[in-house]
N, C-alpha and C positions, 0 to 999 in steps of 0.2 A: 504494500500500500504506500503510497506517494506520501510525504510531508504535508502537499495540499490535502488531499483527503482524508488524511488522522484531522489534519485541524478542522475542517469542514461538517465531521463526525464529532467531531471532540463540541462545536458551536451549536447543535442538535442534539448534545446529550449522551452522546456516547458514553458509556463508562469505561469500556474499553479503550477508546482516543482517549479520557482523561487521563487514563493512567501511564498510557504511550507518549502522550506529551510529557507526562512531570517526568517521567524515567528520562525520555534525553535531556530536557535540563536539569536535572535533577543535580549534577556538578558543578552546574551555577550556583544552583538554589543554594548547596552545600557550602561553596564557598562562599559566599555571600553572607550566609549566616554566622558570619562571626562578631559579636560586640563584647569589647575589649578586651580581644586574644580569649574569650571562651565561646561554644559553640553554642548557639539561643535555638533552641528548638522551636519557640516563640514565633520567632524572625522566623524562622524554615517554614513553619505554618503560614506566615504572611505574607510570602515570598509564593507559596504553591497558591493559595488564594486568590493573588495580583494576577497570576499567569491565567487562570481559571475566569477572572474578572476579565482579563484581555480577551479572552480565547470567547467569552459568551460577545462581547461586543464589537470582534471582528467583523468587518462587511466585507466577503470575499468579494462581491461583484466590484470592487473598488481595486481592488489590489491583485484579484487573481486572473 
């Protein structure tokens, strides 16, 4: 399945695209979550959420 189609899936509710999306950025996600040199699972949750808030408010006919 293509990049465009997980996300396309993932903006319709897939569960399966949701999880296929956070697993590749999931090494962002990870890095990202760290405040002040410790690792905030917090921040990880807010981080998978943002992407999941992007991912519903994608307009492919815009960009794809």
């Amino acid at each position: 399945m293509t990049f465009e189609a997980v996300l396309i899936a993932a903006k319709v509710g897939n569960t399966k695209a949701h999880s296929a999306l956070i697993e590749l950025y999931f090494p962002l996600i990870a890095k990202s979550s760290f405040l002040n040199s410790r690792y905030d699972e917090d921040l990880e949750q807010e981080f998978i959420e943002l992407l999941m808030k992007c991912v519903r408010s994608f307009d492919p006919d815009k960009y794809l």
